[in-house]
DOMIPA-216119 format. One record per residue (C-alpha): residue in three letters; x, y, z. Coordinates in nm, 2 decimals. Example, Ala and Ser with C-alpha at 12.3 -4.5 7.8 and 13.67 -1.06 7.14 Angstrom:
<r code="ALA" px="1.23" py="-0.45" pz="0.78"/>
<r code="SER" px="1.37" py="-0.11" pz="0.71"/>
This chain:
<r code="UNK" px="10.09" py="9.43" pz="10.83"/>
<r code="UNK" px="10.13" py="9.06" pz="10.82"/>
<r code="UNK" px="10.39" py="8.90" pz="11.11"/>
<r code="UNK" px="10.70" py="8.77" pz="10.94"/>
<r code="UNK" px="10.76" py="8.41" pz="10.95"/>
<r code="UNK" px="11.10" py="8.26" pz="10.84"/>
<r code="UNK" px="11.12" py="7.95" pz="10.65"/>
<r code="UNK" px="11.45" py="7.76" pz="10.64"/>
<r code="UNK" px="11.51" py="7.42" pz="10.41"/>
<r code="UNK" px="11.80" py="7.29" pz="10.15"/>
<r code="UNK" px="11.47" py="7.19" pz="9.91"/>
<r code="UNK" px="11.30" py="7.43" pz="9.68"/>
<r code="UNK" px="10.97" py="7.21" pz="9.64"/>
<r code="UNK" px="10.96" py="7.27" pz="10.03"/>
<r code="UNK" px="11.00" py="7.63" pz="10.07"/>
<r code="UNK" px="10.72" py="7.67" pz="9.74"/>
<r code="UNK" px="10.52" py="7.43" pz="9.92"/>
<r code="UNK" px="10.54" py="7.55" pz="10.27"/>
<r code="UNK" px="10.52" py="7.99" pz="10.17"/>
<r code="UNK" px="10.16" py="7.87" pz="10.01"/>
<r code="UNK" px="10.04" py="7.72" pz="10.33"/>
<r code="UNK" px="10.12" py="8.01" pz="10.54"/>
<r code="UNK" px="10.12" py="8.30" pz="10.30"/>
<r code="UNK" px="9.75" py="8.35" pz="10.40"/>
<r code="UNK" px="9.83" py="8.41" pz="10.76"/>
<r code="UNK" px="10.22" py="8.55" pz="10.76"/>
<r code="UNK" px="10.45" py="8.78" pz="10.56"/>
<r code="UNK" px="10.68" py="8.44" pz="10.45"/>
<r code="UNK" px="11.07" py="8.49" pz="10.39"/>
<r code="UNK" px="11.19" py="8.17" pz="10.23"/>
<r code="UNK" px="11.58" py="8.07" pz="10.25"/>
<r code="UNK" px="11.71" py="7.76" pz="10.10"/>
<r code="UNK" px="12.08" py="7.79" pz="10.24"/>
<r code="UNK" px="12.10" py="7.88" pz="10.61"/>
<r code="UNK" px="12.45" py="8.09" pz="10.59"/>
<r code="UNK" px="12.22" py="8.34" pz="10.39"/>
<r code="UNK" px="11.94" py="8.34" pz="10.64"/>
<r code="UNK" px="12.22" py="8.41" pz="10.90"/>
<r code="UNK" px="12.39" py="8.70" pz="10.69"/>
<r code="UNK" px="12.04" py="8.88" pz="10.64"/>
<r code="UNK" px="11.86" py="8.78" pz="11.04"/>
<r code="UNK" px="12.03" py="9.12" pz="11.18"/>
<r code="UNK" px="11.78" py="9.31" pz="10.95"/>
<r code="UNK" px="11.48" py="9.13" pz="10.96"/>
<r code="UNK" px="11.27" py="9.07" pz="11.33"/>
<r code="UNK" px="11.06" py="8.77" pz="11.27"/>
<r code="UNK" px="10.75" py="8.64" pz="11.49"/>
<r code="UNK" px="10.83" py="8.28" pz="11.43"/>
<r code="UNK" px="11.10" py="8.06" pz="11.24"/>
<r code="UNK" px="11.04" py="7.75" pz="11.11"/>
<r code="UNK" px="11.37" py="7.53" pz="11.03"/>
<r code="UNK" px="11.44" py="7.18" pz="10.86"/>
<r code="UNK" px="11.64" py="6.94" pz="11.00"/>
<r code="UNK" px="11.85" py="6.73" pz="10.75"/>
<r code="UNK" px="11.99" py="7.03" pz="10.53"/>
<r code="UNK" px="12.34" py="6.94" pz="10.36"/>
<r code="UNK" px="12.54" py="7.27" pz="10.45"/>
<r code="UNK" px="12.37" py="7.32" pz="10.80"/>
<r code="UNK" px="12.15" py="7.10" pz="10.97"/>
<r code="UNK" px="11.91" py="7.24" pz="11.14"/>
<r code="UNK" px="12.04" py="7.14" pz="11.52"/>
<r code="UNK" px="12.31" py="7.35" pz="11.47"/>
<r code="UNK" px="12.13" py="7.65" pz="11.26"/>
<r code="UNK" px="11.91" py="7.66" pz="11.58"/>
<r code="UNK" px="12.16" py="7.71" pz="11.83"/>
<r code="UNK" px="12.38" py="7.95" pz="11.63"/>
<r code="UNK" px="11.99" py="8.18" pz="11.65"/>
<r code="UNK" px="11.90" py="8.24" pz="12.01"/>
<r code="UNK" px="12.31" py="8.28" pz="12.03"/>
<r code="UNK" px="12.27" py="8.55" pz="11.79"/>
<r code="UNK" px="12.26" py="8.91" pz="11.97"/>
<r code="UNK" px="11.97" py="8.98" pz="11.77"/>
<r code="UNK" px="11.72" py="8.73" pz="11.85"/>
<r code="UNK" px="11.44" py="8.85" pz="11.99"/>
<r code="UNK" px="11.30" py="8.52" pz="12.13"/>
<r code="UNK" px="11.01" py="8.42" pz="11.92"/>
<r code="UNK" px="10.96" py="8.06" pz="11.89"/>
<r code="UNK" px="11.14" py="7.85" pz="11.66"/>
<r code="UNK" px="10.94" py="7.52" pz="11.52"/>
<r code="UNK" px="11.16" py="7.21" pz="11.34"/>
<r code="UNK" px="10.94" py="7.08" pz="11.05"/>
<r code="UNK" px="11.07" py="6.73" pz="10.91"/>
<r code="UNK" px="10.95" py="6.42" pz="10.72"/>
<r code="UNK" px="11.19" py="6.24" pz="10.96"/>
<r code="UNK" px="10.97" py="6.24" pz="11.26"/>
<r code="UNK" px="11.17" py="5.96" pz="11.48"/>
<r code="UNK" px="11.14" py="5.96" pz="11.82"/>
<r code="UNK" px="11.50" py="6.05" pz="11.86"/>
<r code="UNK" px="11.43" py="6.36" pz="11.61"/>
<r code="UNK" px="11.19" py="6.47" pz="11.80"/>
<r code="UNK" px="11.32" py="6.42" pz="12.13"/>
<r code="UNK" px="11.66" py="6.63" pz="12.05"/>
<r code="UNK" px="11.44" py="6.94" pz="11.92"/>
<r code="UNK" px="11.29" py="6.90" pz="12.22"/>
<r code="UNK" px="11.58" py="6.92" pz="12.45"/>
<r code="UNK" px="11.72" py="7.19" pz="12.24"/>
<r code="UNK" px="11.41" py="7.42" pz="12.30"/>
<r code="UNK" px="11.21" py="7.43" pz="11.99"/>
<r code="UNK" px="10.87" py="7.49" pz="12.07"/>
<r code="UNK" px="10.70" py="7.26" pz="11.84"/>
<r code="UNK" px="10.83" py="6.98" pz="11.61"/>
<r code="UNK" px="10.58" py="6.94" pz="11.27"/>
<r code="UNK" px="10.56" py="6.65" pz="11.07"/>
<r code="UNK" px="10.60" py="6.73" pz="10.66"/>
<r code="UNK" px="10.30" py="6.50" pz="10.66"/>
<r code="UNK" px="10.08" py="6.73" pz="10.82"/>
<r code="UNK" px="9.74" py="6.84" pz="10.71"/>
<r code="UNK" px="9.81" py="7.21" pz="10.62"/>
<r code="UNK" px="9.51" py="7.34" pz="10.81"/>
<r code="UNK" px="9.74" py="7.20" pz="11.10"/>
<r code="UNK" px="10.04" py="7.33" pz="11.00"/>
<r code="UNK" px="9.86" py="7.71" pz="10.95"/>
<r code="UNK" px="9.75" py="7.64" pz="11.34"/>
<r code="UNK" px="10.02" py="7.52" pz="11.50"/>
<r code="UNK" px="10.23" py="7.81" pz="11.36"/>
<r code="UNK" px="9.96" py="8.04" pz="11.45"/>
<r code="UNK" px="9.90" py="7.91" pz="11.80"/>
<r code="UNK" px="10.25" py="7.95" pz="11.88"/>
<r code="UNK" px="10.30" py="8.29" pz="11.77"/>
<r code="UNK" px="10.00" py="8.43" pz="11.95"/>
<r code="UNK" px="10.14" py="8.28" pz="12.26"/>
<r code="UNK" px="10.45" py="8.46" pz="12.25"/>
<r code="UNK" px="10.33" py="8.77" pz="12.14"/>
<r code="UNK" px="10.10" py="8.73" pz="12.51"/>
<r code="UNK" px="10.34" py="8.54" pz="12.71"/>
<r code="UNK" px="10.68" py="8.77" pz="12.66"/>
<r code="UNK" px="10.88" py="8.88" pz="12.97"/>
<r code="UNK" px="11.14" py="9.05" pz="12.75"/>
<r code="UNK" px="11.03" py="9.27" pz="12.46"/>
<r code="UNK" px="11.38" py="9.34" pz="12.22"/>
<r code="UNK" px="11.37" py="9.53" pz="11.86"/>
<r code="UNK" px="11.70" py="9.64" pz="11.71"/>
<r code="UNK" px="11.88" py="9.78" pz="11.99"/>
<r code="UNK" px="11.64" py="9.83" pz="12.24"/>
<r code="UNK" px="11.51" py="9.57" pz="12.50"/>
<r code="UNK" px="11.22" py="9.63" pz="12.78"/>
<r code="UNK" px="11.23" py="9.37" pz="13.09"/>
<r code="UNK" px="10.86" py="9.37" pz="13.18"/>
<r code="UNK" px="10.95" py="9.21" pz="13.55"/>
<r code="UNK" px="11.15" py="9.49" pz="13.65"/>
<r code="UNK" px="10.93" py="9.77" pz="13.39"/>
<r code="UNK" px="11.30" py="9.87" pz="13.25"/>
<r code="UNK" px="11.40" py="10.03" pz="12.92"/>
<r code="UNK" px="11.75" py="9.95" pz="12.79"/>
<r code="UNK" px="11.88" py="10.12" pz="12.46"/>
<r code="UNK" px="12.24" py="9.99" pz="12.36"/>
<r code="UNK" px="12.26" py="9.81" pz="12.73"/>
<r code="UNK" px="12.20" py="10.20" pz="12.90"/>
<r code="UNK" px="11.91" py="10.20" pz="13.07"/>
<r code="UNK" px="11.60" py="10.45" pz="12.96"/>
<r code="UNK" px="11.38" py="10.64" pz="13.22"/>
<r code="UNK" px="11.07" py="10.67" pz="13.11"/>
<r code="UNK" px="10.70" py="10.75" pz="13.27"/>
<r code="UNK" px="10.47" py="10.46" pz="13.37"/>
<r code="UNK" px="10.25" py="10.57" pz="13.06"/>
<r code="UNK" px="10.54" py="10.60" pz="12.82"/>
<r code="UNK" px="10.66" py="10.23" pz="12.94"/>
<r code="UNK" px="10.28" py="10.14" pz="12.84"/>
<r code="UNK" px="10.25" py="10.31" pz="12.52"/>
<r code="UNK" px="10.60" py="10.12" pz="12.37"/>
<r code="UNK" px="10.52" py="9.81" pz="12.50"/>
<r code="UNK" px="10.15" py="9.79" pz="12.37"/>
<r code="UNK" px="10.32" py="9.90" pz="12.03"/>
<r code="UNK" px="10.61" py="9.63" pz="12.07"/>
<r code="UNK" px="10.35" py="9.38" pz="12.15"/>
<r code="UNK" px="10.16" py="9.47" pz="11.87"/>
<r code="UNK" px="10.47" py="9.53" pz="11.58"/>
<r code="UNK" px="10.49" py="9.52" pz="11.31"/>
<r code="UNK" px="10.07" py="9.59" pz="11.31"/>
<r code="UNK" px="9.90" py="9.90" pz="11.32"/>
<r code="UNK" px="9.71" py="10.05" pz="11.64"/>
<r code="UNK" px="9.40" py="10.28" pz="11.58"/>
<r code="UNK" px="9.40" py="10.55" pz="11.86"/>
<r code="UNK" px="9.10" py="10.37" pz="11.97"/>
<r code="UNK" px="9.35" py="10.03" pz="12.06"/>
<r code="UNK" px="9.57" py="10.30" pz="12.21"/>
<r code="UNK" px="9.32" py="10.44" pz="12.45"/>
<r code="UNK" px="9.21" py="10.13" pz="12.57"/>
<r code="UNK" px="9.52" py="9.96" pz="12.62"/>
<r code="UNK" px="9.71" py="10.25" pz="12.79"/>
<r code="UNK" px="9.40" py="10.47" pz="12.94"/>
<r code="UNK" px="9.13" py="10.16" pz="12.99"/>
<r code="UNK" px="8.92" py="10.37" pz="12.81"/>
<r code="UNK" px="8.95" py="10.70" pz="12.94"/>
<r code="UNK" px="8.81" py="11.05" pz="12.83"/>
<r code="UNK" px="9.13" py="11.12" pz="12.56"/>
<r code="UNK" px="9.23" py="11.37" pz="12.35"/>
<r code="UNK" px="9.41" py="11.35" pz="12.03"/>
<r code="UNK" px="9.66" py="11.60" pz="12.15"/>
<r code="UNK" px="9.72" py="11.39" pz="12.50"/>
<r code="UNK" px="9.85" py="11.12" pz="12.27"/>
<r code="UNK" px="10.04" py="11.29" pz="12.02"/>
<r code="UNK" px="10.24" py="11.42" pz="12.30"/>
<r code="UNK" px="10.30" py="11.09" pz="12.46"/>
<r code="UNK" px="10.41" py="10.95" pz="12.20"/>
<r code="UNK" px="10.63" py="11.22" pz="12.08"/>
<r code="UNK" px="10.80" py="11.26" pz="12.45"/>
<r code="UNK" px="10.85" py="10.86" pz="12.41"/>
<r code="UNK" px="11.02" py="10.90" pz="12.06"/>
<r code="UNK" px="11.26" py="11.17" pz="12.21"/>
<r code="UNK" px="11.36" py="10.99" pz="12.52"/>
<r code="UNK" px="11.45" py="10.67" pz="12.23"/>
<r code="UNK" px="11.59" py="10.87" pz="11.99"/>
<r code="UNK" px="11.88" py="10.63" pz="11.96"/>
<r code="UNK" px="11.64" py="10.37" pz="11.88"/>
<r code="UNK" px="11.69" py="10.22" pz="11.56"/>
<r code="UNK" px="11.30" py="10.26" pz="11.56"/>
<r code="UNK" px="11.01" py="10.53" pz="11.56"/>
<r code="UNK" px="10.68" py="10.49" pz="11.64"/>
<r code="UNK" px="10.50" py="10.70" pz="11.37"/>
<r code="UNK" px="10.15" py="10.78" pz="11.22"/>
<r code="UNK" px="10.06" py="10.66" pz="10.93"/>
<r code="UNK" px="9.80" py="10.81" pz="10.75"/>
<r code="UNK" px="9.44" py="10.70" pz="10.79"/>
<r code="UNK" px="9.56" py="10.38" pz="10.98"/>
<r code="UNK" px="9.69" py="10.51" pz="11.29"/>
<r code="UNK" px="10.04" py="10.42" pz="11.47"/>
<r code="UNK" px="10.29" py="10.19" pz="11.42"/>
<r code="UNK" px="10.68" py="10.10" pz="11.48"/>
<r code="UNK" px="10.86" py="10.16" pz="11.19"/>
<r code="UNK" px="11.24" py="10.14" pz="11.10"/>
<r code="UNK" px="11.46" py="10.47" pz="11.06"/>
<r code="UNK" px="11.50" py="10.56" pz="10.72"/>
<r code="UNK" px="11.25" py="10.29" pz="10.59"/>
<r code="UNK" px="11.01" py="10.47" pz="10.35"/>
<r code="UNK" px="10.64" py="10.41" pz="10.44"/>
């Protein structure tokens, strides 16, 4: 499954324009008024979001700092795109904490890239993993569900970080084993009942971390079909 990228701007030709680019790449959720993007971000976890600046009902200073205030926001990093590419534009998205500023102008190869780039950093660089209601500090190698904190076994912290690293992909029980055993003699049955002691000690999770099919394990949402 593709990581979700959101796309935020007052200007249809913009969000057509800019969902072609990256559609290759990226699951691409398009919003052309930012109060909607705000009413729906509780139900969607995104690996990047991309925001313009000069919107009439929202500019996009303010749209960003209303999203890391949000409860929800799980820290990914959030780009300002623009065809107003002033130094003092580019200086306040800066200070603000954006972690890229991209010209409208730019070559769409670059666009594609820079997104990219910035994604797979995050997804490496993380000291806080957080979907729905559950958060794992990797400094102090704690499990939080609803602020209450989870105890769980050093291989059970592994297993649910590799997959939160990895969400919303799927992970062969090859990737498994090598990630969590480095490779290790394992048998199917030592993982099945990892994973199932780790979904019973998250229960209250809004999450699971379930099989599917022929293309092994992933995180999936409660009551989601699949």
């Amino acid at each position: 499954m593709k990581n979700c990228v959101a796309y935020i701007d007052d200007l249809e030709q913009n969000l057509e324009c800019i969902q072609q680019i990256l559609d290759p790449e990226f699951d691409v959720k398009t919003y052309n008024n930012p109060y909607n993007f705000l009413e729906t971000y509780e139900s969607n976890s995104y690996s990047s979001i991309i925001l313009d600046i000069h919107m009439p009902l929202m500019n996009g200073f303010l749209l960003y700092e209303k999203i890391v205030a949000h409860p929800q926001y799980n820290g990914c990093p959030i780009l300002f795109m623009s065809s107003d590419d002033s130094d003092s534009v580019r200086i306040q998205s800066l200070i603000l904490g954006a972690v890229d500023f991209i010209s409208r102008d730019a070559d769409p190869i670059e666009i594609l890239g820079r997104v990219k780039s910035k994604i797979s950093y995050y997804k490496q660089h993380r000291c806080v993993l957080e979907l729905g209601n559950l958060k794992v500090n990797l400094k102090l190698l704690k499990t939080y569900i609803n602020l209450q904190e989870v105890a769980l076994t050093f291989i059970e912290l592994k297993l649910l970080c590799f997959f939160l690293k990895a969400y919303p992909e799927n992970l062969s029980k090859t990737q498994i084993i090598e990630k969590v055993w480095s490779n290790s003699l394992v048998l199917d049955a030592t993982i099945f009942t990892h994973l199932s002691n780790l979904n019973g000690k998250i229960e209250k999770w809004h999450f699971e971390i379930q099989g599917v099919k022929t293309k092994g394990f992933r995180i999936v949402k409660k009551g989601k079909p699949q």
